[in-house]
MDAnalysis code that builds the backbone (N, CA, C; Angstrom):
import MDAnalysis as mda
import numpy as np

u = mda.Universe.empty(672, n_residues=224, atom_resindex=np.repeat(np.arange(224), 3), trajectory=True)
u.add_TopologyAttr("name", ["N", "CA", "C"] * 224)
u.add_TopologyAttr("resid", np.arange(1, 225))
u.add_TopologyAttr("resname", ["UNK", "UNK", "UNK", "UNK", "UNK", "UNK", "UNK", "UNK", "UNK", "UNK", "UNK", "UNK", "UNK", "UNK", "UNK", "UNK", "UNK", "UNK", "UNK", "UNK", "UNK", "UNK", "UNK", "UNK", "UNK", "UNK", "UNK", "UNK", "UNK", "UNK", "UNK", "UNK", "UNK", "UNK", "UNK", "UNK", "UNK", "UNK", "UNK", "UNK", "UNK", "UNK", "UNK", "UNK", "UNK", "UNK", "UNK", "UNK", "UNK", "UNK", "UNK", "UNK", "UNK", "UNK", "UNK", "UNK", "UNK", "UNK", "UNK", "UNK", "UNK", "UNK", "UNK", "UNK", "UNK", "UNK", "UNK", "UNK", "UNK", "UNK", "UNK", "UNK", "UNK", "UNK", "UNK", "UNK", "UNK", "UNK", "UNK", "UNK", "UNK", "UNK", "UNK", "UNK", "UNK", "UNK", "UNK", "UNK", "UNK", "UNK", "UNK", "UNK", "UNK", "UNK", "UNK", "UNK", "UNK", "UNK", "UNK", "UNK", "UNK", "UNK", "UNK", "UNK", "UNK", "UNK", "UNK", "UNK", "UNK", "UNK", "UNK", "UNK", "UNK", "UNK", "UNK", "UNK", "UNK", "UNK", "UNK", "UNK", "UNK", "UNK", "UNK", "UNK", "UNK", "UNK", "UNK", "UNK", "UNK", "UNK", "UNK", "UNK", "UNK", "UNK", "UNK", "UNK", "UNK", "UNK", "UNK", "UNK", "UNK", "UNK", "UNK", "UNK", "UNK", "UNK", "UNK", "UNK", "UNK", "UNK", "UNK", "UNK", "UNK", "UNK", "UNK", "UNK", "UNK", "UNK", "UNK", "UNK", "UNK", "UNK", "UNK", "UNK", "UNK", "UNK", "UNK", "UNK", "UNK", "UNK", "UNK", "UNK", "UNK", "UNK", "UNK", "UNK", "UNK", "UNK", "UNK", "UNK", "UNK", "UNK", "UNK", "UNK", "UNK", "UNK", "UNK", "UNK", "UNK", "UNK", "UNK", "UNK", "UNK", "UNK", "UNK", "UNK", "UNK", "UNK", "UNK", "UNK", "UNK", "UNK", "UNK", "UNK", "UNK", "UNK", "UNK", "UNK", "UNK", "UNK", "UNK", "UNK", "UNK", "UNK", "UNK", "UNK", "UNK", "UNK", "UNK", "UNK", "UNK", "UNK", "UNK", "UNK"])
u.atoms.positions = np.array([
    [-15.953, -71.250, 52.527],
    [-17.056, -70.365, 52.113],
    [-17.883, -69.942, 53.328],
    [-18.354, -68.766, 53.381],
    [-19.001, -68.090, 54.476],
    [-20.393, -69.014, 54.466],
    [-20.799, -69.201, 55.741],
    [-22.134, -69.231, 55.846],
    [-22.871, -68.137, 55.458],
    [-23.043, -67.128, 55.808],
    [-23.982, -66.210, 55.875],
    [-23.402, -65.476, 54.670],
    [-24.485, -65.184, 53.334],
    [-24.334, -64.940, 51.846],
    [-24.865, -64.021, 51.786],
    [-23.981, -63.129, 51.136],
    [-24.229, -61.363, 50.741],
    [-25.086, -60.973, 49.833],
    [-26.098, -60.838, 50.389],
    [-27.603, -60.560, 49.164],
    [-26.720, -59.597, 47.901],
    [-27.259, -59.892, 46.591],
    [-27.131, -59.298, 45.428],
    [-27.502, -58.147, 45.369],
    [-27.031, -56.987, 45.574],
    [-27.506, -55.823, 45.465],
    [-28.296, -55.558, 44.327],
    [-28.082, -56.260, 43.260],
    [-29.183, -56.156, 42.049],
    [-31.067, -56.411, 42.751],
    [-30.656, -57.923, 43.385],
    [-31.903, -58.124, 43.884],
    [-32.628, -57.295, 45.153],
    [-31.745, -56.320, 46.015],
    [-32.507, -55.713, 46.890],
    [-33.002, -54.411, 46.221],
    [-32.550, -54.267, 44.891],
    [-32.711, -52.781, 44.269],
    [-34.045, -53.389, 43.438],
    [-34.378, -54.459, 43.014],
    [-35.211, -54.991, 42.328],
    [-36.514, -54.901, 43.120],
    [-36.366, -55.441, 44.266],
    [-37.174, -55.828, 45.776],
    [-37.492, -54.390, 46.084],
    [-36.866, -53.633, 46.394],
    [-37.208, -51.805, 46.970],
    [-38.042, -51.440, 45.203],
    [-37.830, -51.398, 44.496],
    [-38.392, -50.970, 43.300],
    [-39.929, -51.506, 42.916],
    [-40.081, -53.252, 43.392],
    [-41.271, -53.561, 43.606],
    [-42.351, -53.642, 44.371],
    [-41.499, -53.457, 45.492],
    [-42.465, -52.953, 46.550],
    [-43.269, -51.816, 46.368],
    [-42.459, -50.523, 46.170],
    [-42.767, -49.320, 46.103],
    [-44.116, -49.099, 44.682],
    [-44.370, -50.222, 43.637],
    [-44.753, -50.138, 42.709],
    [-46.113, -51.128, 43.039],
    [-46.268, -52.323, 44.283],
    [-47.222, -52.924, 44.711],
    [-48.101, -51.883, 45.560],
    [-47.007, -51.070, 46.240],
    [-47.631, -49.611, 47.208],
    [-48.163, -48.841, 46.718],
    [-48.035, -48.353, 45.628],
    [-48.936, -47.474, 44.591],
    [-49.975, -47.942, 44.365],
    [-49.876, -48.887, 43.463],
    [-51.088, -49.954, 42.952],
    [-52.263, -49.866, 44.060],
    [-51.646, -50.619, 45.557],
    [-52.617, -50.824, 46.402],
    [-53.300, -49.588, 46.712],
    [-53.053, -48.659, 46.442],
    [-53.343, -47.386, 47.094],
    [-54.506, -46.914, 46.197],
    [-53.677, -47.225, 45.129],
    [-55.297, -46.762, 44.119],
    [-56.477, -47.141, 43.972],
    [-56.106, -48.908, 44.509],
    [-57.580, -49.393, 43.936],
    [-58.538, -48.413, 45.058],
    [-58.339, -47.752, 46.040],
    [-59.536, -47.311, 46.644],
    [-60.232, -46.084, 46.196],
    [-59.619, -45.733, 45.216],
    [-60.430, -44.644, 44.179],
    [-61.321, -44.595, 43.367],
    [-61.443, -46.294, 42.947],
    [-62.439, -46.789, 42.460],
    [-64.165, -46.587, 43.459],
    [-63.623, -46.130, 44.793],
    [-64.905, -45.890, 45.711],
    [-65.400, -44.461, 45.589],
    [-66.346, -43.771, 45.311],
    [-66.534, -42.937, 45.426],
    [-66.935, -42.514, 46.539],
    [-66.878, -40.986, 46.986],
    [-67.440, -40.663, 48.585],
    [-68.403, -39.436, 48.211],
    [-69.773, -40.132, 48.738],
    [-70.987, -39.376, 48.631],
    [-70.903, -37.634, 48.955],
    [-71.244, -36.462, 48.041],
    [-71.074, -35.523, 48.506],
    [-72.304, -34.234, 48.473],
    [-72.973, -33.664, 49.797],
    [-74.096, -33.033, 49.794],
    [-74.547, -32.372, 48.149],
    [-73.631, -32.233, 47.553],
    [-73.595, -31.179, 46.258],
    [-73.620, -32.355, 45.632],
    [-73.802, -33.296, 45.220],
    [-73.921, -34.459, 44.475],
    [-75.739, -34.179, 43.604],
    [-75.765, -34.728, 42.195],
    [-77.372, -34.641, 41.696],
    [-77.484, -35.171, 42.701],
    [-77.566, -36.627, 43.221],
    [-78.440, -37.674, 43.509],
    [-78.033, -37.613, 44.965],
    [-78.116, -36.766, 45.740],
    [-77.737, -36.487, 47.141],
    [-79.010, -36.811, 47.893],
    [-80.102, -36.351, 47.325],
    [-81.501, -36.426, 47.810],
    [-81.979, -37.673, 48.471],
    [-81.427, -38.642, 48.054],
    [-81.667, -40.137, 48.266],
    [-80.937, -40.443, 49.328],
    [-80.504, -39.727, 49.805],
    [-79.924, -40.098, 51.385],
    [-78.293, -40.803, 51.445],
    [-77.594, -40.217, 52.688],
    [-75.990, -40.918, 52.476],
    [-76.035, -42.399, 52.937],
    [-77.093, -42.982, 53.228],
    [-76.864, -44.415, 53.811],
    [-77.461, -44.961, 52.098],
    [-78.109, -44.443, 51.501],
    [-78.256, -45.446, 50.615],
    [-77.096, -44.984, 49.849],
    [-76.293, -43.860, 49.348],
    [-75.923, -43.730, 48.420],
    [-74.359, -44.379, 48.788],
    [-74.310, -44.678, 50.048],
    [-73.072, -45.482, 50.628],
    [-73.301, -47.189, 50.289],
    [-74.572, -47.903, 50.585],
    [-75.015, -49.092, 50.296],
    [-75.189, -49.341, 48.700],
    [-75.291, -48.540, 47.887],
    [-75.202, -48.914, 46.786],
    [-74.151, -49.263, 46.162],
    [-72.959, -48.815, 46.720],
    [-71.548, -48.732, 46.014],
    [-71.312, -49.948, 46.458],
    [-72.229, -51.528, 47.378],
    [-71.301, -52.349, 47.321],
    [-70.657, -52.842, 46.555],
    [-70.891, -53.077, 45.353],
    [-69.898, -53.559, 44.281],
    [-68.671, -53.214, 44.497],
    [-68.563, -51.787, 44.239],
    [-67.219, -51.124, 44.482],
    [-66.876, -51.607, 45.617],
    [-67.270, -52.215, 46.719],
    [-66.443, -52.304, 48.140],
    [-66.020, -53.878, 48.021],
    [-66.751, -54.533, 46.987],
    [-66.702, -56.196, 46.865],
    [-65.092, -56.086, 46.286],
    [-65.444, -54.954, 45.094],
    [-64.145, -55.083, 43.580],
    [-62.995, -55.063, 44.811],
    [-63.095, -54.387, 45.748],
    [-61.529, -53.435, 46.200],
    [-61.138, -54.445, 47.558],
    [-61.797, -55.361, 47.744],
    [-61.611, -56.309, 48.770],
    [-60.884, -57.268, 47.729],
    [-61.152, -57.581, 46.666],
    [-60.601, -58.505, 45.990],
    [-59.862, -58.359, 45.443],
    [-59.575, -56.951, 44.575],
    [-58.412, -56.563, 44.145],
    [-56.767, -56.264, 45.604],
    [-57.291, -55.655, 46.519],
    [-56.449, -55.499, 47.472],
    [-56.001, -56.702, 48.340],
    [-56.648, -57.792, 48.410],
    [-56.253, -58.994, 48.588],
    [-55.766, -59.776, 47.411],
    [-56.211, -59.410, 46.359],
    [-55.210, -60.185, 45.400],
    [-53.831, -59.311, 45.438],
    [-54.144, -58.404, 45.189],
    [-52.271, -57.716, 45.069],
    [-51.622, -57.767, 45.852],
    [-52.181, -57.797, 47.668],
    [-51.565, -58.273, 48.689],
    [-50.889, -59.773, 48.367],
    [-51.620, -60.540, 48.156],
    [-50.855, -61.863, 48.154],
    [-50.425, -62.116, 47.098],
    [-50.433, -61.340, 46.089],
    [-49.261, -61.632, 45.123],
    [-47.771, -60.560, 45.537],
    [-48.188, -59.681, 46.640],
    [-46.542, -59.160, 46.950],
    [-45.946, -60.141, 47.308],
    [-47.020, -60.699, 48.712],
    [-46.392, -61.556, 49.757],
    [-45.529, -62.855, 48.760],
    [-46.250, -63.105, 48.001],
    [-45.411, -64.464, 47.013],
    [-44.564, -63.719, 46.300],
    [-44.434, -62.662, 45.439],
    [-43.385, -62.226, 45.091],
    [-42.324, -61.800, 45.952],
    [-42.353, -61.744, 47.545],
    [-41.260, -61.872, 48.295],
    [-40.820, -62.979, 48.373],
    [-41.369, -64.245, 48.420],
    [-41.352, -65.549, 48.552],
    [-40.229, -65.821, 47.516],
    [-40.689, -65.520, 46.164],
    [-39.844, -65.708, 45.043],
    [-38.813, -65.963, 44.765],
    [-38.486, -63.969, 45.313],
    [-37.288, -63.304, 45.446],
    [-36.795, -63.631, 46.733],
    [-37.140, -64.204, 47.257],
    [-36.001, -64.563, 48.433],
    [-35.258, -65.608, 47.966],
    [-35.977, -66.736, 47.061],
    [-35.442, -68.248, 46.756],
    [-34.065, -67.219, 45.296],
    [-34.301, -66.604, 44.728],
    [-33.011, -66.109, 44.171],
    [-31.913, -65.960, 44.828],
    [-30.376, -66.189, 44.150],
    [-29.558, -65.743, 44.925],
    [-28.540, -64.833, 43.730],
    [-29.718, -64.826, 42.597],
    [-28.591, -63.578, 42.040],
    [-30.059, -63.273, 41.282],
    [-29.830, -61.982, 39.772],
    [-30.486, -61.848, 39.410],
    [-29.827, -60.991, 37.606],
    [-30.294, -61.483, 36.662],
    [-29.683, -61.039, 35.213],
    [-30.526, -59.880, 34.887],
    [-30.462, -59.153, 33.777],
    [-30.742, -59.007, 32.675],
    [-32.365, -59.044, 32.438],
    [-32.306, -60.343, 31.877],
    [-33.737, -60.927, 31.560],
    [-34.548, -60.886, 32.832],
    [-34.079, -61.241, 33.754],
    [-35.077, -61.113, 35.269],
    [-35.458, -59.527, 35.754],
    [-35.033, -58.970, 35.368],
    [-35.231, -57.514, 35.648],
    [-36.067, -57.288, 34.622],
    [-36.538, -57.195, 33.458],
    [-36.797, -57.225, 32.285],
    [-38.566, -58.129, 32.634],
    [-38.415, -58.844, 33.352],
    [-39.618, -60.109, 33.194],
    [-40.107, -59.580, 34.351],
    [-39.463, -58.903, 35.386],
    [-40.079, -58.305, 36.749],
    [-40.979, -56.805, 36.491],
    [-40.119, -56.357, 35.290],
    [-41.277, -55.201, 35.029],
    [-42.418, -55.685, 34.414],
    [-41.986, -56.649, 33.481],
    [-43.480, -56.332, 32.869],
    [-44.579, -57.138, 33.935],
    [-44.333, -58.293, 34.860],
    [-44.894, -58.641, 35.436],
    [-45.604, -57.184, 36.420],
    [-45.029, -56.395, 36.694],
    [-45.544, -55.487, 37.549],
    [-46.060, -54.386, 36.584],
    [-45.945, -54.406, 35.430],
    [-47.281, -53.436, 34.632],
    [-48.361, -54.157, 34.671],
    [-48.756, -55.299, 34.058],
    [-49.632, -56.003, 33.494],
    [-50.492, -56.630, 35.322],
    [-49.928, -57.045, 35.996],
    [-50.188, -57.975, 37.426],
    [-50.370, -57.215, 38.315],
    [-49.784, -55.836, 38.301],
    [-49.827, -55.034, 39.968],
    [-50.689, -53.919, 38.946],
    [-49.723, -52.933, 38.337],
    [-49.806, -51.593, 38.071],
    [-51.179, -51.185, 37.704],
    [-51.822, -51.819, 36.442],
    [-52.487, -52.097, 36.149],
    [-53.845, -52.827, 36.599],
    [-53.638, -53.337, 37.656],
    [-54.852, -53.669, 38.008],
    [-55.889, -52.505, 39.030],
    [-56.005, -51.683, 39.416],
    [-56.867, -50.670, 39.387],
    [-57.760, -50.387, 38.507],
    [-57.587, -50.378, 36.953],
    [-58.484, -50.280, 36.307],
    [-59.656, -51.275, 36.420],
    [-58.963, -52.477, 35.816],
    [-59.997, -53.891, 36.204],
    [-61.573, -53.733, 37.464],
    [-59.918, -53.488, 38.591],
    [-61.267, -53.293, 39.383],
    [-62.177, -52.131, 39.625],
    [-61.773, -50.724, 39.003],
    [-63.196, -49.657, 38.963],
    [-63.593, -50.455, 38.064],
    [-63.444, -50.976, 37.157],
    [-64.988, -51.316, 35.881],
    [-65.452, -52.676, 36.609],
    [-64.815, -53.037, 37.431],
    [-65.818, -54.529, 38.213],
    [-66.879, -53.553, 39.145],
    [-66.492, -52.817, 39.803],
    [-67.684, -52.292, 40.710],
    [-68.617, -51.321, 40.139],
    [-67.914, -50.973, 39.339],
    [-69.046, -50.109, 38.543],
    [-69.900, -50.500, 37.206],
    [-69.967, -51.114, 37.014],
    [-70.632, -51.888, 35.908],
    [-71.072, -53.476, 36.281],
    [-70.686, -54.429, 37.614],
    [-71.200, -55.551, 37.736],
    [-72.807, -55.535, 38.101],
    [-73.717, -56.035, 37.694],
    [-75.025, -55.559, 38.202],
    [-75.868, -55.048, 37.057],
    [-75.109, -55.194, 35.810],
    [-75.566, -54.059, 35.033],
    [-75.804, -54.926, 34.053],
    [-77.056, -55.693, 33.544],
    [-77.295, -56.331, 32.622],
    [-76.411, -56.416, 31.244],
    [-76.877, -55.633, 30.588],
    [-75.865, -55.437, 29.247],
    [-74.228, -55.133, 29.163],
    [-73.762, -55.221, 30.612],
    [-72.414, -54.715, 30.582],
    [-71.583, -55.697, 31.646],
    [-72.285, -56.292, 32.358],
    [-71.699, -57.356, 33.593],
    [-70.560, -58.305, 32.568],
    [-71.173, -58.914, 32.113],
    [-70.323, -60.013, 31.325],
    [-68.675, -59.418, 30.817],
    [-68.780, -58.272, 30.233],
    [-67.414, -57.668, 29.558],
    [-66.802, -57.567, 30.911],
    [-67.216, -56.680, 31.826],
    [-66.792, -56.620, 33.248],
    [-65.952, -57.906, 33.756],
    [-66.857, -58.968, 33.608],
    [-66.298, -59.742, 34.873],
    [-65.039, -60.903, 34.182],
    [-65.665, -60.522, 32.602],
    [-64.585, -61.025, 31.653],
    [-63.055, -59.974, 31.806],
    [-63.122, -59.166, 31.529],
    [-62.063, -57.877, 31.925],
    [-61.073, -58.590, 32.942],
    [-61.807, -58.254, 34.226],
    [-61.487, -58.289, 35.507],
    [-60.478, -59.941, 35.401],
    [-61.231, -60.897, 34.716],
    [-60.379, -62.086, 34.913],
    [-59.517, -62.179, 34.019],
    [-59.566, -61.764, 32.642],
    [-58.578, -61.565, 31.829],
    [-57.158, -60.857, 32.121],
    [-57.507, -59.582, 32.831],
    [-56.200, -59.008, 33.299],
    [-55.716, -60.422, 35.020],
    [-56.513, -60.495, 35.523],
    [-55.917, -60.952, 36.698],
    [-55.192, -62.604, 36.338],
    [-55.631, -63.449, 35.128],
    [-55.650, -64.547, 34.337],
    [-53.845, -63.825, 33.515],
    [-53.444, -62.890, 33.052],
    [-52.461, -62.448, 32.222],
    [-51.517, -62.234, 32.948],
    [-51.979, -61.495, 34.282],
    [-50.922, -61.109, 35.668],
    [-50.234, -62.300, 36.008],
    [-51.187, -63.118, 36.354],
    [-50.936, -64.704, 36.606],
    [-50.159, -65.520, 36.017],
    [-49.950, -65.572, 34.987],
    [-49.337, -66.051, 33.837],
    [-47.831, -65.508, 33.741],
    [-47.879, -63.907, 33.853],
    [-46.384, -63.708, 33.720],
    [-45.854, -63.765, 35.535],
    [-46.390, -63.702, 35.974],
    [-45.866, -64.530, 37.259],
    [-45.341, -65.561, 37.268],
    [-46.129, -66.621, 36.894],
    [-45.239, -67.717, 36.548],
    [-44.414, -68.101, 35.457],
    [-44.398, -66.827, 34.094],
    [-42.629, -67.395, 33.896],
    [-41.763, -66.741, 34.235],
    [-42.018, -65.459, 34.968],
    [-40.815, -64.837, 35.472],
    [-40.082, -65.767, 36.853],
    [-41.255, -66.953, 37.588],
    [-40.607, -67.769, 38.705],
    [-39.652, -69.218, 37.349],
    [-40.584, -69.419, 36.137],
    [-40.392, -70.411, 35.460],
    [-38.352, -70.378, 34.807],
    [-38.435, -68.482, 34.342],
    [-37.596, -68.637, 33.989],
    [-36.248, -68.251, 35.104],
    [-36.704, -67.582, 36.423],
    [-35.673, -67.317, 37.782],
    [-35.100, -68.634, 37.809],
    [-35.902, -70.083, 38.140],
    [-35.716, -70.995, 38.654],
    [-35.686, -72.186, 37.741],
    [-35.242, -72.054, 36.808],
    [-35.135, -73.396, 35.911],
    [-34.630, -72.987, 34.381],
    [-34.506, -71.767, 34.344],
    [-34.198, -71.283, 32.710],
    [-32.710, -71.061, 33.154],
    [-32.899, -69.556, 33.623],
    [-31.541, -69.142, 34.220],
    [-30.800, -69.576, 35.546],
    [-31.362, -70.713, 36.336],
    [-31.206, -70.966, 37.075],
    [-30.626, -70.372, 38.385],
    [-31.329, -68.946, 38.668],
    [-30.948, -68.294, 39.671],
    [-31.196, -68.462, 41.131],
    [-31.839, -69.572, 41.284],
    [-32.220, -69.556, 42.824],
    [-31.088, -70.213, 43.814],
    [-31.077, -69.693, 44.788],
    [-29.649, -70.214, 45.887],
    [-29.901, -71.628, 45.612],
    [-28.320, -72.149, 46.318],
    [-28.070, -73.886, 46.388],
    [-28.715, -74.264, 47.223],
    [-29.242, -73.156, 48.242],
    [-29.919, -73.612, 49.193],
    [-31.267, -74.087, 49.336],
    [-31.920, -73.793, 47.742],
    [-33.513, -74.498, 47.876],
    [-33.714, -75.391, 47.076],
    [-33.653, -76.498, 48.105],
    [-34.487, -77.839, 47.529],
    [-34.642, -77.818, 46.074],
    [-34.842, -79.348, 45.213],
    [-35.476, -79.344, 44.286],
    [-37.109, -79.634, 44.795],
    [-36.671, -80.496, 45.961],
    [-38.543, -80.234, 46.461],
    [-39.444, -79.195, 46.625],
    [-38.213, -77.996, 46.926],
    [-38.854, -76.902, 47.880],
    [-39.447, -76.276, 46.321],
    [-38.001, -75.985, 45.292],
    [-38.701, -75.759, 43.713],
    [-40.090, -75.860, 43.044],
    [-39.846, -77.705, 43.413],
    [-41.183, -78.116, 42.866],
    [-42.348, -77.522, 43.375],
    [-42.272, -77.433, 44.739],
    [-43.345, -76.919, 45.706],
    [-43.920, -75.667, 45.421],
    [-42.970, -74.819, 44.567],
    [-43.317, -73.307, 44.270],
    [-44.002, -73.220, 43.087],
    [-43.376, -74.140, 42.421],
    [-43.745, -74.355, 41.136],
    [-45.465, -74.983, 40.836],
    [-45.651, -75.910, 41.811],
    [-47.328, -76.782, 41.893],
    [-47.998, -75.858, 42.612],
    [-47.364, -74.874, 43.723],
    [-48.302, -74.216, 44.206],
    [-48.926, -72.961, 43.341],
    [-48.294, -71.885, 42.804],
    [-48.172, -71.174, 41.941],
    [-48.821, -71.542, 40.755],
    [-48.859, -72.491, 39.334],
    [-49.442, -72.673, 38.644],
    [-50.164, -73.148, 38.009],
    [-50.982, -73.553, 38.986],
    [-52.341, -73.775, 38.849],
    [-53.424, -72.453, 38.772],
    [-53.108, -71.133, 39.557],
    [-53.610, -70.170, 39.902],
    [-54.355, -69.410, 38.567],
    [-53.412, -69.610, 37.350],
    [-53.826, -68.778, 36.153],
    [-54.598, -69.531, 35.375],
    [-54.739, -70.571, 35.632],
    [-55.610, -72.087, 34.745],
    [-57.086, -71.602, 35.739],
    [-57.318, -71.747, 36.423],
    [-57.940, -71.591, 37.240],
    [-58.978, -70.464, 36.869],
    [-58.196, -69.288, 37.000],
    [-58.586, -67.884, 36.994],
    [-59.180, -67.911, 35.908],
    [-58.508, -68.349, 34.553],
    [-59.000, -68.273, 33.136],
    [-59.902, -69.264, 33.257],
    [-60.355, -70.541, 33.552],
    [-61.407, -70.829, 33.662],
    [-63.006, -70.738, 34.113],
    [-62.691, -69.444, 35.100],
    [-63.615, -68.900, 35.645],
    [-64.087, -67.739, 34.873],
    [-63.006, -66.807, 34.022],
    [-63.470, -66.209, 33.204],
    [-63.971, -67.027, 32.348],
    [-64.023, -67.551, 31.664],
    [-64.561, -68.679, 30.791],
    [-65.890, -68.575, 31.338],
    [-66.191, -68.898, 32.634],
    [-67.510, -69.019, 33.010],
    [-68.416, -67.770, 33.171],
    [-67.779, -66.664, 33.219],
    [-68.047, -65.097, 33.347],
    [-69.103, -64.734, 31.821],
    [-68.611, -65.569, 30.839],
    [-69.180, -65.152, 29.944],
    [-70.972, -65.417, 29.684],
    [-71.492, -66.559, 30.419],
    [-72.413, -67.123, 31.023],
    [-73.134, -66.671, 32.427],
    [-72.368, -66.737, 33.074],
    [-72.462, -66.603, 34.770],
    [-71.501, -65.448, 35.131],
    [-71.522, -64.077, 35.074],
    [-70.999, -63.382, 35.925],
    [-70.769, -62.958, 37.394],
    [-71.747, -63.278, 37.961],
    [-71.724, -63.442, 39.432],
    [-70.917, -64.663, 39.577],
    [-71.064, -66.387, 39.285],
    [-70.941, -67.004, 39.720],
    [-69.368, -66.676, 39.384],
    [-68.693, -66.033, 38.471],
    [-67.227, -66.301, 37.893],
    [-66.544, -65.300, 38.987],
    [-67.316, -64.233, 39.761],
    [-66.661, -63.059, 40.521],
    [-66.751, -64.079, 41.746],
    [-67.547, -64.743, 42.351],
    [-67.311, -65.223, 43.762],
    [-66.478, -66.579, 43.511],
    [-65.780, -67.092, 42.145],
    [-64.831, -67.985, 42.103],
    [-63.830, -66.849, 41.832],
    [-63.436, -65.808, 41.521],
    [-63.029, -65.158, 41.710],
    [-61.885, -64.934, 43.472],
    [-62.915, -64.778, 43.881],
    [-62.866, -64.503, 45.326],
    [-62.771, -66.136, 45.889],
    [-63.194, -66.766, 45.505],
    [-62.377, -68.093, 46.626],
    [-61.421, -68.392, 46.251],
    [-61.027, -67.813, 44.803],
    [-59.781, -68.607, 44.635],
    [-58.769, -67.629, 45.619],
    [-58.990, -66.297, 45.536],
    [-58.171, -65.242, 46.129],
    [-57.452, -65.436, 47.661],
    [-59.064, -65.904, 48.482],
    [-58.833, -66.572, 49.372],
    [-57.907, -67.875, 49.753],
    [-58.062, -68.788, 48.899],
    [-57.081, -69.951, 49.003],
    [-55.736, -68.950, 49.230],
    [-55.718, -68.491, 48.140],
    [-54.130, -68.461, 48.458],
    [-53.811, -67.071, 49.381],
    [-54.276, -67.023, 50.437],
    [-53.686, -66.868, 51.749],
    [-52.967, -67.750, 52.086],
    [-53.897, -68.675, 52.409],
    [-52.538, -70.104, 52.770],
    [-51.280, -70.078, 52.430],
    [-50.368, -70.740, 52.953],
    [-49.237, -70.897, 52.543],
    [-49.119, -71.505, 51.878],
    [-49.071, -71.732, 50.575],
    [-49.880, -72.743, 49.613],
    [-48.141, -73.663, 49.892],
    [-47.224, -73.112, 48.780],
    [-45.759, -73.939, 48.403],
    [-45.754, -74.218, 49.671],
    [-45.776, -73.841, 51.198],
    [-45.582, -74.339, 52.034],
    [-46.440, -75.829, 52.345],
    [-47.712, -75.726, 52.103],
    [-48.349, -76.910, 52.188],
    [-48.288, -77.897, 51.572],
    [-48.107, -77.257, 49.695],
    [-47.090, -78.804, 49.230],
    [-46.510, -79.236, 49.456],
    [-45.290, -78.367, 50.637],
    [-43.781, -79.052, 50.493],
    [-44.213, -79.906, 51.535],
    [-45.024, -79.522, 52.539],
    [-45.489, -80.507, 53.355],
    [-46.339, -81.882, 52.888],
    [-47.153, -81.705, 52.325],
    [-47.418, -83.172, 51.214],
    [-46.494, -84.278, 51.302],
    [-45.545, -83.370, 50.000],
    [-44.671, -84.167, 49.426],
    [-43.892, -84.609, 50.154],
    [-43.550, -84.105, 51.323],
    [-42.766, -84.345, 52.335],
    [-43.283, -85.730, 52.996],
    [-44.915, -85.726, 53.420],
    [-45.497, -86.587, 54.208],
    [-45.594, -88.059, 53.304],
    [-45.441, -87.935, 51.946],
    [-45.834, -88.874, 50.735],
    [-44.586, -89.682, 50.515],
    [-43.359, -89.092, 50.562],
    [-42.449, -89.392, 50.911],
    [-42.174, -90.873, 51.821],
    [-42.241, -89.746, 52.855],
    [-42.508, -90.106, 53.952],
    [-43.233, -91.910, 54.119],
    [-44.120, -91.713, 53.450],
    [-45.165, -92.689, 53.565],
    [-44.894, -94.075, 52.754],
    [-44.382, -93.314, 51.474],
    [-43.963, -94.441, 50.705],
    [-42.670, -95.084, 50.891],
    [-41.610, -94.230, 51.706],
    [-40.843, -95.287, 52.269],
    [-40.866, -96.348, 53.123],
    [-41.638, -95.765, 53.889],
    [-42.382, -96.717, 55.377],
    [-42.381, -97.761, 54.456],
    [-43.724, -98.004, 53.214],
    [-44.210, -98.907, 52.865],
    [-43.122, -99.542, 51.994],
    [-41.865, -98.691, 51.455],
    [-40.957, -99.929, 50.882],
    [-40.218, -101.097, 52.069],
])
């Protein structure tokens, strides 16, 4: 058998199809910004304030564009650990990319434009986590069912490396929905858990478990 294994043309047609559909997405959320214009009613009030007011909108689109960023980057991650792809995985990859990518533009114009807004913050920041809490979710069974239903991932990854994707990954939507939870109370406080969680996962998260588990290992043999 060859070393070097002939990617599935299913999966690079899958991969070019999602990309191109994370590229859209990202592109939009910046429409949610509006750009101040002399002919505007409320022009009178000057372009530095009418630029400083829209921070919301500049908060929403930092968070939305870093979340969809690092959910490409892990959905490359994914799809690399595949080494074929069915039916049902094509099927679980769209809807993950209506509901998780496509779709999230909306979320975030109604986060910047309505957070701040007494009578309307709460639906907002509930919204915003509900869709990003649902995205989340079919993320992880489209990895749940790649890697353990249909068992598509190469011979080549670990059951550690598995597990590693698996602990890093789903926790993210427990999380998210808990903070909406808190949105309904605390809207500010649920948007800047929002945003740290977003942040965490820059990290290489599955990478840092596998390192853990690796070191725990590690450790507990010493001690047998």
């Amino acid at each position: 058998m060859s070393a070097q294994q002939t990617e599935d043309p299913s999966l690079a047609r899958i991969g070019a199809f999602s990309d191109g559909v994370f590229a859209f997405a990202i592109t939009l959320l910046i429409l949610a910004i509006h750009i101040p214009q002399p002919t505007d009613a409320d022009a009178n009030q000057g372009l530095l304030t009418l630029l400083t007011q829209q921070w919301r909108s500049y908060l929403a689109f930092v968070l939305s564009f870093m979340l969809v960023g690092i959910n490409w980057a892990n959905h490359r991650v994914m799809f690399a650990t595949f080494a074929r792809a069915n039916h049902t995985l094509v099927w679980l990859n769209l809807l993950y990319l209506m509901v998780g990518v496509a779709f999230m533009p909306i979320p975030t114009a109604v986060l910047g434009a309505w957070l701040g807004s007494p009578n309307n913050q709460v639906v907002a920041a509930v919204f915003y986590g509900g869709a990003a809490t649902v995205g989340g979710l079919v993320y992880n069974l489209l990895w749940w069912y790649g890697a353990y239903a249909a068992k598509l991932t190469s011979p080549t990854l670990s059951a550690g490396d598995r597990r590693a994707h698996t602990i890093a990954w789903g926790p993210a939507p427990l999380v998210v929905a808990a903070l909406t939870a808190v949105a309904f109370a605390r809207p500010h406080l649920a948007v800047a858990g929002y945003v740290a969680t977003v942040f965490v996962y820059i990290l290489p998260v599955p990478r840092l478990v596998a390192l853990k588990q690796q070191r725990r290992h590690t450790l507990s043999g010493h001690g047998g």
